[in-house]
The first five atom37 places (N, CA, C, CB, O) and aatype in JSON, in Angstrom:
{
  "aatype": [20, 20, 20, 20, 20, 20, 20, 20, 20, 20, 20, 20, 20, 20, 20, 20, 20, 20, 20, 20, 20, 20, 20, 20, 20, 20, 20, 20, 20, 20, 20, 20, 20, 20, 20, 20, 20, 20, 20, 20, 20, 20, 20, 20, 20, 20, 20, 20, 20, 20, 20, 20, 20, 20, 20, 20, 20, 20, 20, 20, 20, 20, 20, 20, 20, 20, 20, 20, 20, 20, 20, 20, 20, 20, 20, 20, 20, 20, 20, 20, 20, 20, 20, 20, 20, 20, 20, 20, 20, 20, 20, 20, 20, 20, 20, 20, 20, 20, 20, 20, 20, 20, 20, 20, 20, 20, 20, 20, 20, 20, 20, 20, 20],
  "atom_mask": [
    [1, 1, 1, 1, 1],
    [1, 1, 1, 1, 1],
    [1, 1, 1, 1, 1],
    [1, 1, 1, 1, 1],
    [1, 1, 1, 1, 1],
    [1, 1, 1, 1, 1],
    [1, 1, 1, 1, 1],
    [1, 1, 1, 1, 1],
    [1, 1, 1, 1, 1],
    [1, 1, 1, 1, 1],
    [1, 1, 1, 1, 1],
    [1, 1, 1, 1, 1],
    [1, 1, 1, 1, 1],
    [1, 1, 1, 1, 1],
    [1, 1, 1, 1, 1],
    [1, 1, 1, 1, 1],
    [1, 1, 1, 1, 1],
    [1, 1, 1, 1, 1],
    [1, 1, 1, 1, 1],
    [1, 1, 1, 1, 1],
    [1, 1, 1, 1, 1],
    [1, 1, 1, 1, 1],
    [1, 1, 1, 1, 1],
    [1, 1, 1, 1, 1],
    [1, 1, 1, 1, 1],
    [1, 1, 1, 1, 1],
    [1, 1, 1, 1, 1],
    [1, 1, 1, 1, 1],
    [1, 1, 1, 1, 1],
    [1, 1, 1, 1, 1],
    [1, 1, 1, 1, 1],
    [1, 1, 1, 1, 1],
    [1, 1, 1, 1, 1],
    [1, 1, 1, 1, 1],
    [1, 1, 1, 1, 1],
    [1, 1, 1, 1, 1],
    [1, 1, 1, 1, 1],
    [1, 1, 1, 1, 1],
    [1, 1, 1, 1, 1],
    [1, 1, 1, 1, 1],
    [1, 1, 1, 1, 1],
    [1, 1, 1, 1, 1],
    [1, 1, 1, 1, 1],
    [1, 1, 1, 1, 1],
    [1, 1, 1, 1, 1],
    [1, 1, 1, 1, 1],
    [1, 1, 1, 1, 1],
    [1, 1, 1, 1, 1],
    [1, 1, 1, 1, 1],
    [1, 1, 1, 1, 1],
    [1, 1, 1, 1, 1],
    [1, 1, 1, 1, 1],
    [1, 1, 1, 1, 1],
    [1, 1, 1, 1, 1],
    [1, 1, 1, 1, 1],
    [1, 1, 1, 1, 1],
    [1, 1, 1, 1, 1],
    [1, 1, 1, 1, 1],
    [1, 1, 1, 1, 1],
    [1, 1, 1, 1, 1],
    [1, 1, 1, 1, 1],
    [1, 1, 1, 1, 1],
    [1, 1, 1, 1, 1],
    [1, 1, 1, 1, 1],
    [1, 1, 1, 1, 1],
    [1, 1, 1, 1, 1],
    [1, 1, 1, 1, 1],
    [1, 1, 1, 1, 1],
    [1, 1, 1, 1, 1],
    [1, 1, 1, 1, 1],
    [1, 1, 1, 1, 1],
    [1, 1, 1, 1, 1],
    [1, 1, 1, 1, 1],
    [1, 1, 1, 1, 1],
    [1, 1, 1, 1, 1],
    [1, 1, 1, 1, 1],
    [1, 1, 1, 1, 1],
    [1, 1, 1, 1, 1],
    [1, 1, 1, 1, 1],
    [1, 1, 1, 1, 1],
    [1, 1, 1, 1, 1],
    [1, 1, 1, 1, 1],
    [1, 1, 1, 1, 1],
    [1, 1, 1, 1, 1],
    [1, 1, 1, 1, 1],
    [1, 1, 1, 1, 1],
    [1, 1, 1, 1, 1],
    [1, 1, 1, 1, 1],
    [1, 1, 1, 1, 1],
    [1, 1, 1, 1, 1],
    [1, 1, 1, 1, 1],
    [1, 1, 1, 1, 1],
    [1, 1, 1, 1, 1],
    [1, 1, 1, 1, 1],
    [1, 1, 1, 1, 1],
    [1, 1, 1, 1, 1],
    [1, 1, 1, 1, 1],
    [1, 1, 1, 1, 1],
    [1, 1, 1, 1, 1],
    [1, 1, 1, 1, 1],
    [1, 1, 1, 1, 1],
    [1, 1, 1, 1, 1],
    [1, 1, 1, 1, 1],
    [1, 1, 1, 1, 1],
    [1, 1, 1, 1, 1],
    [1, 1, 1, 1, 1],
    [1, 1, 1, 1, 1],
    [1, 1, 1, 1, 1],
    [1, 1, 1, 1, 1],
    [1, 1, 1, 1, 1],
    [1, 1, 1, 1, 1],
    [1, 1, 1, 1, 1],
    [1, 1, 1, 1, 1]
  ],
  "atom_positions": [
    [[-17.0, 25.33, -14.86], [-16.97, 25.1, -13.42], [-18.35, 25.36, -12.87], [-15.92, 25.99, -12.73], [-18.96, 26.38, -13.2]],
    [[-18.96, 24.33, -11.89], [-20.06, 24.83, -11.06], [-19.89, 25.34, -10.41], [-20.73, 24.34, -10.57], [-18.77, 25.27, -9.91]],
    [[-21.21, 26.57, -9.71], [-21.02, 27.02, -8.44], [-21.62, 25.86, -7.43], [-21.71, 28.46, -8.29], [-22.36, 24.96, -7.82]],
    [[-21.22, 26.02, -6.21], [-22.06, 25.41, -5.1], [-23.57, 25.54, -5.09], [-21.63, 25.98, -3.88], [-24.21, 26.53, -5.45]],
    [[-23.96, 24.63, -4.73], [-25.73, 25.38, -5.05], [-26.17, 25.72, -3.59], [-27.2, 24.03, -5.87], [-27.38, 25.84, -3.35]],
    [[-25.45, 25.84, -2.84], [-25.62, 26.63, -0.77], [-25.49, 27.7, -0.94], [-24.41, 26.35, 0.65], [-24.41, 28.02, -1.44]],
    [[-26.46, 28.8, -0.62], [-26.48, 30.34, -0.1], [-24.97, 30.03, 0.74], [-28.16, 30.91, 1.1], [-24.54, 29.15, 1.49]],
    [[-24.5, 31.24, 0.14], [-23.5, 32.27, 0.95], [-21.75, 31.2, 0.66], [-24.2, 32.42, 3.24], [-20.71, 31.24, 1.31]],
    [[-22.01, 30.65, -0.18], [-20.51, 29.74, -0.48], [-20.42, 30.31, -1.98], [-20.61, 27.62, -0.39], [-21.33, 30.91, -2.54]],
    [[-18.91, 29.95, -2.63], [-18.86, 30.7, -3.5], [-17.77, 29.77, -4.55], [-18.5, 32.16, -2.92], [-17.17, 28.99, -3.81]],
    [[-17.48, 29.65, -5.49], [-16.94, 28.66, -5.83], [-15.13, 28.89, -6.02], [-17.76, 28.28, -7.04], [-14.78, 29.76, -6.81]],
    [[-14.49, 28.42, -5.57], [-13.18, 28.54, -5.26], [-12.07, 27.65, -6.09], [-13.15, 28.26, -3.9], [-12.18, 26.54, -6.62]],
    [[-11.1, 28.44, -6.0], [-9.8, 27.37, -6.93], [-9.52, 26.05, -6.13], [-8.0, 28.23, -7.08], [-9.55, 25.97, -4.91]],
    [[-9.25, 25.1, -6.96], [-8.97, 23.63, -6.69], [-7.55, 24.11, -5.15], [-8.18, 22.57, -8.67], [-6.69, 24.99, -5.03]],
    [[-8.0, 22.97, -4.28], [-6.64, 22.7, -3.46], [-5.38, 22.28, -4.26], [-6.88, 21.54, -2.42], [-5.28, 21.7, -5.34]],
    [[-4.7, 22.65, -3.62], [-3.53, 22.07, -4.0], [-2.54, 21.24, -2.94], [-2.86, 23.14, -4.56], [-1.42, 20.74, -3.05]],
    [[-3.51, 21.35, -1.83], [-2.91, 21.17, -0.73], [-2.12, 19.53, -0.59], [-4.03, 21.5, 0.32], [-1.18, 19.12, 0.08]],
    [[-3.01, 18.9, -1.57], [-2.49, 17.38, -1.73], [-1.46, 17.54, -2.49], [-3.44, 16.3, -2.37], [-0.53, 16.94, -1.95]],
    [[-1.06, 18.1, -3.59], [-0.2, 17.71, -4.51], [1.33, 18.19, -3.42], [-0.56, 18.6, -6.21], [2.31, 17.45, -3.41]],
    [[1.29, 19.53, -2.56], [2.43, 19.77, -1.38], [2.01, 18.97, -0.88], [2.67, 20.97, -0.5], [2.66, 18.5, -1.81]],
    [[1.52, 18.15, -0.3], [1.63, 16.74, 1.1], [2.19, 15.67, 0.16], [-0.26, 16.0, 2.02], [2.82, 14.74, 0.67]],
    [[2.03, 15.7, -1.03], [3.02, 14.35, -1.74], [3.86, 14.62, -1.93], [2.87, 13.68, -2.86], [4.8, 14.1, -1.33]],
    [[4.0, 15.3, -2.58], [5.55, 15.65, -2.84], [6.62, 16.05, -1.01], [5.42, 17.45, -4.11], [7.72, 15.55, -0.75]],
    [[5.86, 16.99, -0.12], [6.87, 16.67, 1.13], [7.09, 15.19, 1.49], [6.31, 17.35, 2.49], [8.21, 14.89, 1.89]],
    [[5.78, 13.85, 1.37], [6.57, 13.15, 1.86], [7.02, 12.42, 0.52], [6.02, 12.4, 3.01], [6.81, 11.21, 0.49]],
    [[7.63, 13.0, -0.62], [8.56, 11.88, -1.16], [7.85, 10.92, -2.5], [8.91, 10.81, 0.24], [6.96, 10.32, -1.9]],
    [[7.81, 10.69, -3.27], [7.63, 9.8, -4.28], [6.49, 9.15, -3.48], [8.94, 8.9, -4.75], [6.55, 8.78, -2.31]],
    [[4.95, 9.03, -4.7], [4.21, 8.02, -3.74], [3.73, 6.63, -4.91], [2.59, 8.97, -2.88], [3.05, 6.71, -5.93]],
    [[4.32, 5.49, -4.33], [3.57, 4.75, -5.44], [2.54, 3.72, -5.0], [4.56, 4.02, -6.32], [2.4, 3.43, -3.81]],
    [[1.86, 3.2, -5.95], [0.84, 2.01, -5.95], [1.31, 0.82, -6.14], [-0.12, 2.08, -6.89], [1.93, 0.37, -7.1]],
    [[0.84, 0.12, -4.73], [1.86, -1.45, -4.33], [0.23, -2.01, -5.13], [2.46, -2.13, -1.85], [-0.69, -1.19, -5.15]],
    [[0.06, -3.19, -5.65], [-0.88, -4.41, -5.57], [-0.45, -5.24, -4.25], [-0.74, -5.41, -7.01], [0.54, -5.97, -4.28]],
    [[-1.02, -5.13, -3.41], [-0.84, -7.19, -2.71], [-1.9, -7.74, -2.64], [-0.3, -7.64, -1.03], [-3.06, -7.36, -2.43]],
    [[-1.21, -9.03, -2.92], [-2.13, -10.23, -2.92], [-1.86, -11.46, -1.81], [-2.02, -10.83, -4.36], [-0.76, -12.0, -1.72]],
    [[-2.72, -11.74, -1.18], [-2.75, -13.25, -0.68], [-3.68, -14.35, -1.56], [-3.38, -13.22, 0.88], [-4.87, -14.64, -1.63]],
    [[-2.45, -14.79, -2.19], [-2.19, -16.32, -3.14], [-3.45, -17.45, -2.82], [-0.45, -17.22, -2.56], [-4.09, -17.92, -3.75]],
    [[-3.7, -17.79, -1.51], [-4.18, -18.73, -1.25], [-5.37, -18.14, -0.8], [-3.47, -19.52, -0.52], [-5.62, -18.68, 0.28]],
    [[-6.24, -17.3, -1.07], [-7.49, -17.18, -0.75], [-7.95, -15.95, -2.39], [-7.6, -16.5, 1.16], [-9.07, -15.58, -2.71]],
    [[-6.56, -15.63, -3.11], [-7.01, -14.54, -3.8], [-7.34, -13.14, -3.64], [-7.74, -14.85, -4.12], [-7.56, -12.27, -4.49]],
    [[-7.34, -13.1, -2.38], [-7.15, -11.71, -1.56], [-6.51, -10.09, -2.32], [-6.0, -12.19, -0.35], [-5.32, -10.07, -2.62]],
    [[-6.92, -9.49, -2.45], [-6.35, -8.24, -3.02], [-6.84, -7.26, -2.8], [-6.25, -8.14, -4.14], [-8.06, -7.13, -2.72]],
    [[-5.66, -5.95, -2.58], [-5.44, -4.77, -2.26], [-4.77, -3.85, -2.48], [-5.34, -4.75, -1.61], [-3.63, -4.23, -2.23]],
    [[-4.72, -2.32, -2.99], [-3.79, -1.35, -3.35], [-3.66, -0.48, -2.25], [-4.15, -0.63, -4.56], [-4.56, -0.2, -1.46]],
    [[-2.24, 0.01, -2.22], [-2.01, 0.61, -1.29], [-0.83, 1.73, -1.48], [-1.84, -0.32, -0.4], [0.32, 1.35, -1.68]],
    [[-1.08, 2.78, -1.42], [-0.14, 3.89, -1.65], [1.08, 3.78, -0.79], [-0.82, 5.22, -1.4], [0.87, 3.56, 0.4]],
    [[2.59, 3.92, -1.26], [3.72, 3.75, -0.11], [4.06, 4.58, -0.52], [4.68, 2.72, 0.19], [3.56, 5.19, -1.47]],
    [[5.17, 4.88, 0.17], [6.53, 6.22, -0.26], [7.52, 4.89, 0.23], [6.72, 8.34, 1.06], [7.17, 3.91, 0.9]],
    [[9.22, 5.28, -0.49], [10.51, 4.66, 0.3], [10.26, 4.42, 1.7], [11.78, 5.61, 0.25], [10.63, 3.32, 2.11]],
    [[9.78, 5.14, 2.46], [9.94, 4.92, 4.08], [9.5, 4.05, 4.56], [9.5, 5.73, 4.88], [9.99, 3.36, 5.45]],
    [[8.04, 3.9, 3.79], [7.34, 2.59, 4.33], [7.76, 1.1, 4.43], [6.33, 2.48, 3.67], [8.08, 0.25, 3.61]],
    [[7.59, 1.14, 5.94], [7.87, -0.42, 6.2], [7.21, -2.16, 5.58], [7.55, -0.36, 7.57], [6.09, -2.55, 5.24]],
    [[8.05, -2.57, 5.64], [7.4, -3.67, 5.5], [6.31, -4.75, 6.06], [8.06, -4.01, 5.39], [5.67, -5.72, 5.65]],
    [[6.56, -3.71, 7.73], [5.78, -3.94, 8.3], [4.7, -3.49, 8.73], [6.12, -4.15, 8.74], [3.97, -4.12, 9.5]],
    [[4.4, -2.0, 8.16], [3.86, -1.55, 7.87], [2.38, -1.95, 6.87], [4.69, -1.01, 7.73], [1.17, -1.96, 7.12]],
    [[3.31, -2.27, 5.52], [2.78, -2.82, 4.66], [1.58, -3.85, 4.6], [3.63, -3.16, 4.27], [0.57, -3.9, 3.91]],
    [[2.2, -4.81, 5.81], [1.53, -6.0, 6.41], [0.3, -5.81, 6.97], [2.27, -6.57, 7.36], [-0.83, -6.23, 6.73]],
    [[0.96, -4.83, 8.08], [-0.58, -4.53, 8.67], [-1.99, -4.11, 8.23], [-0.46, -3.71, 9.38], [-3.15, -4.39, 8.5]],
    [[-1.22, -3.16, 7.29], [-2.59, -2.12, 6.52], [-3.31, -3.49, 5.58], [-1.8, -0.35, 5.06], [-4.46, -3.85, 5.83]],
    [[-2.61, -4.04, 4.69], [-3.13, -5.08, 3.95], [-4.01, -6.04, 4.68], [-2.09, -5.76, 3.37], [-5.07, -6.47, 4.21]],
    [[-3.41, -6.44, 6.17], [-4.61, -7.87, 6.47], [-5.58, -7.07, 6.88], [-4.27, -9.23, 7.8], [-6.7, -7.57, 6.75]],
    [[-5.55, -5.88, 7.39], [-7.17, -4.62, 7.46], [-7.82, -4.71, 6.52], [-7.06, -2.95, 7.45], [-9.04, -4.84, 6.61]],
    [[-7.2, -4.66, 5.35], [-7.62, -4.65, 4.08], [-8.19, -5.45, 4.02], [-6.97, -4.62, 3.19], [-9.4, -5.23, 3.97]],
    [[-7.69, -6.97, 4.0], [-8.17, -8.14, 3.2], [-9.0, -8.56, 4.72], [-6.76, -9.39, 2.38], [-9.78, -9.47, 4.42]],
    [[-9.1, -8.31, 5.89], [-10.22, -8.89, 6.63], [-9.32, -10.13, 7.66], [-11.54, -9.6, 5.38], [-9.79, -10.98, 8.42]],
    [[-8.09, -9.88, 7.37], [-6.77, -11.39, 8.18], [-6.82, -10.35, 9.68], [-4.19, -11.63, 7.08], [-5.65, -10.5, 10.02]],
    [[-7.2, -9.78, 10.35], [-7.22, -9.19, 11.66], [-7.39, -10.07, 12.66], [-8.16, -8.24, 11.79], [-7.55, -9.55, 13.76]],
    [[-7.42, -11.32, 12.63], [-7.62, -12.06, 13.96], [-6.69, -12.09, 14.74], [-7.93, -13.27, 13.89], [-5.64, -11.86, 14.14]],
    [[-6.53, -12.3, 15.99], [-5.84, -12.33, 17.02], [-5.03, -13.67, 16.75], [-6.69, -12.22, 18.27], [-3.82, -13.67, 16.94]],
    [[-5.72, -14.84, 16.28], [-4.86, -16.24, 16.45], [-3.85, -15.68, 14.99], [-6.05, -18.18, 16.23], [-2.72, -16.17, 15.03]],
    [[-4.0, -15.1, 14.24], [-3.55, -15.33, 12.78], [-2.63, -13.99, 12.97], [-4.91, -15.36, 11.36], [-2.4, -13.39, 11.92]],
    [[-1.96, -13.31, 14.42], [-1.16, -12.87, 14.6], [0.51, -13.01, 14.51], [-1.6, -12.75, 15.26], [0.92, -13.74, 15.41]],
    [[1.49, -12.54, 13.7], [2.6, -13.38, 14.16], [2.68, -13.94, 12.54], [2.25, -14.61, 15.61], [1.67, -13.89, 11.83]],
    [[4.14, -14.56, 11.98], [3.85, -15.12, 11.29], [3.83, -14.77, 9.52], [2.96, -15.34, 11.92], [4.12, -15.66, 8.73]],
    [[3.52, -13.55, 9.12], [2.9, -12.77, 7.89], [4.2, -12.81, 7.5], [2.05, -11.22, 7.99], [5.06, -12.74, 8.37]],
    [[4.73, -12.97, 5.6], [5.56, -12.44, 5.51], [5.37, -12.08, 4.4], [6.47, -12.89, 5.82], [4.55, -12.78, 3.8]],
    [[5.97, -10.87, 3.6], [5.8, -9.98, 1.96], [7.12, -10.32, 1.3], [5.66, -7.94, 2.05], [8.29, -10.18, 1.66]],
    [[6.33, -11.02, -0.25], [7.21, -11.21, -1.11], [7.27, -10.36, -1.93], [7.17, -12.17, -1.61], [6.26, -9.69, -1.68]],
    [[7.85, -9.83, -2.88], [8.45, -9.63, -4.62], [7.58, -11.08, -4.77], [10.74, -9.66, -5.11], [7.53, -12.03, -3.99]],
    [[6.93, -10.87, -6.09], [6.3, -11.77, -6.55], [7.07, -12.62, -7.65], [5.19, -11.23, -6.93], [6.77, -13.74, -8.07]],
    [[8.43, -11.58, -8.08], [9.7, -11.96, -8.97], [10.34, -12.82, -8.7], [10.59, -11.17, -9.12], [10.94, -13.51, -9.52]],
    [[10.36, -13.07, -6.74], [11.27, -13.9, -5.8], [10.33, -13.75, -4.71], [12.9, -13.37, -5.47], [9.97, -12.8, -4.02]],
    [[9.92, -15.42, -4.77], [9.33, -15.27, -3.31], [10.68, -16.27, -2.79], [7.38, -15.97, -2.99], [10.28, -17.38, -3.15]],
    [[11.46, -16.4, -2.42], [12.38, -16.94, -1.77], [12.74, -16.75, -0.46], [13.19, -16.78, -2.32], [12.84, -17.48, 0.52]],
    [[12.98, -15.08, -0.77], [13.09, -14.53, 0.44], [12.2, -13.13, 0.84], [14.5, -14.33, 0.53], [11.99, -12.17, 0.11]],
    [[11.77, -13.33, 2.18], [10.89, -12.45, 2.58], [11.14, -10.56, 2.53], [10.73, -12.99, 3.94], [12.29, -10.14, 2.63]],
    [[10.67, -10.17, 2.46], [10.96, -8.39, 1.82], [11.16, -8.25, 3.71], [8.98, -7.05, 0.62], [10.67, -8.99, 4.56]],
    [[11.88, -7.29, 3.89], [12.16, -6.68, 5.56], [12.47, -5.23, 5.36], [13.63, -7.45, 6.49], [12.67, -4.65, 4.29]],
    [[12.48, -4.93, 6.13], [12.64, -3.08, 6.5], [11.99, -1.73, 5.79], [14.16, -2.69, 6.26], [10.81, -1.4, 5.64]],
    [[13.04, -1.17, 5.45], [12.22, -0.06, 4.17], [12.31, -0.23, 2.55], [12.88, 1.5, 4.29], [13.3, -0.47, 1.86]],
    [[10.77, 0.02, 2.12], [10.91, -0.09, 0.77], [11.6, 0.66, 0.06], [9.97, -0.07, 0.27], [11.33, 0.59, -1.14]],
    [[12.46, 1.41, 0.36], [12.89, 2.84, -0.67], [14.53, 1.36, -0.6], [13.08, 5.45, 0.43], [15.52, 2.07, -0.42]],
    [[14.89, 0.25, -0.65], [15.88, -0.88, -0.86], [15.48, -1.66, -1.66], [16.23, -1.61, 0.18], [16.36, -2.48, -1.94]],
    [[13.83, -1.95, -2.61], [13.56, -2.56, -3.16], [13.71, -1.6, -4.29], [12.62, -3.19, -2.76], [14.32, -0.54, -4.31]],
    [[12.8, -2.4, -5.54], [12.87, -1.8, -7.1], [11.36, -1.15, -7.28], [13.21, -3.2, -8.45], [10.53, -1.45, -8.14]],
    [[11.22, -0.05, -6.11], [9.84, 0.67, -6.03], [10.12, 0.78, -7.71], [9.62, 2.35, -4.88], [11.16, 0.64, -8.35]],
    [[8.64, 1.11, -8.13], [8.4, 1.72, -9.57], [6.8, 1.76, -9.67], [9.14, 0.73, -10.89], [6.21, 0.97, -8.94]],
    [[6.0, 2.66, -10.55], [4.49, 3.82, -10.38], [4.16, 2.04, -11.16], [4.16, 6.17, -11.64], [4.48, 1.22, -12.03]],
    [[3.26, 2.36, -9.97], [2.16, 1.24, -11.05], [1.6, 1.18, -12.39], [1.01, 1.15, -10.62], [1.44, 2.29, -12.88]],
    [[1.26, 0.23, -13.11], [1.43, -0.21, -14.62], [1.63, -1.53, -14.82], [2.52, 0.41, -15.29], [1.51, -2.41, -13.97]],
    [[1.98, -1.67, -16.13], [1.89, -3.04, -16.53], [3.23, -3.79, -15.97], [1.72, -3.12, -18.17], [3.42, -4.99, -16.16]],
    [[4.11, -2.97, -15.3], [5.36, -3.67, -14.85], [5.44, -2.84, -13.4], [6.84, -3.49, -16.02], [6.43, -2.32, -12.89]],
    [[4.26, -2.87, -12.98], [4.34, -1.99, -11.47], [4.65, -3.27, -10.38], [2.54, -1.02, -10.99], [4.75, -4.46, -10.68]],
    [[4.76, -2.7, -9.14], [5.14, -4.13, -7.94], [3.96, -4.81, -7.75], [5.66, -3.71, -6.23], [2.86, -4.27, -7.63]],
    [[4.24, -6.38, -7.72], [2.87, -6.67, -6.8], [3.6, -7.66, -5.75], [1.33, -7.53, -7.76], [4.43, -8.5, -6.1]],
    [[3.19, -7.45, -4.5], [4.03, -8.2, -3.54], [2.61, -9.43, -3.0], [4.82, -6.89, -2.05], [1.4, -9.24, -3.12]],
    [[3.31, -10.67, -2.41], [2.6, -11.78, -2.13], [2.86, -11.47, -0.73], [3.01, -13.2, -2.76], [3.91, -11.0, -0.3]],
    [[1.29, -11.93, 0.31], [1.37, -11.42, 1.38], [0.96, -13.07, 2.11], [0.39, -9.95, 1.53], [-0.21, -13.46, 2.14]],
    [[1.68, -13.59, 2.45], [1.74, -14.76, 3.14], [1.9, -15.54, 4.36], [2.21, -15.02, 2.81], [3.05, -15.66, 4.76]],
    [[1.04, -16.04, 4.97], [0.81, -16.36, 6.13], [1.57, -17.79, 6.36], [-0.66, -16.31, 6.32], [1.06, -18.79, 5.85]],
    [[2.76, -17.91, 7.12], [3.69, -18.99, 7.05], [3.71, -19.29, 8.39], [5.05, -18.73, 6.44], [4.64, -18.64, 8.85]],
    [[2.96, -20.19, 9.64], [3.38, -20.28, 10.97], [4.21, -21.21, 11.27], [2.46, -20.4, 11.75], [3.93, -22.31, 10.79]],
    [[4.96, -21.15, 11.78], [6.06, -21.32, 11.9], [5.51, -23.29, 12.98], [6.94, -19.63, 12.71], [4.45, -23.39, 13.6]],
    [[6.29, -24.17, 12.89], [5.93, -25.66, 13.52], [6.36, -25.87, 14.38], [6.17, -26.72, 13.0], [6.15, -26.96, 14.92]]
  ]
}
């Protein structure tokens, strides 16, 4: 272990303070999304609670989709089934820790005619 190299600090045990903030809120896993049609990609830590709409938002921050006209519209697939659009809370889907069979959801911009 190093010490700090600052007068008057001293070198201290690791926090742990993260490993209690994950575990209070709950299982945390690593989503992939992607937007298909530009190649767009992003990881993003969820727990069950997190919304789907949620999901949405943080991702087009991510990927740079923040415009005002390109409001409205977004919808998240299962990449297993894009058929139908993912809605409400993820702790109803087949959450599972990222890996070679982890989620990756398709994040798709569909406006409506």
């Amino acid at each position: 272990v190093l010490s700090p190299a600052f007068a008057g600090l001293s070198a201290s045990a690791p926090s742990v303070r993260g490993a209690r903030t994950a575990r209070a809120a709950g299982q945390i896993y690593e989503v992939m999304v992607t937007n298909p049609s530009v190649g767009a990609r992003t990881r993003l830590n969820i727990n069950g609670e997190t919304t789907v709409d949620e999901i949405i938002t943080k991702a087009r921050k991510e990927m740079d989709f923040e415009m005002a006209f390109l409001d409205g519209d977004w919808y998240l697939y299962d990449i297993k089934d894009e058929t139908k659009p993912l809605s409400g809370k993820m702790s109803q889907y087949d959450l599972r820790p990222w890996g070679p069979e982890g989620m990756e959801l398709h994040l798709m911009y569909q406006p409506k005619v």
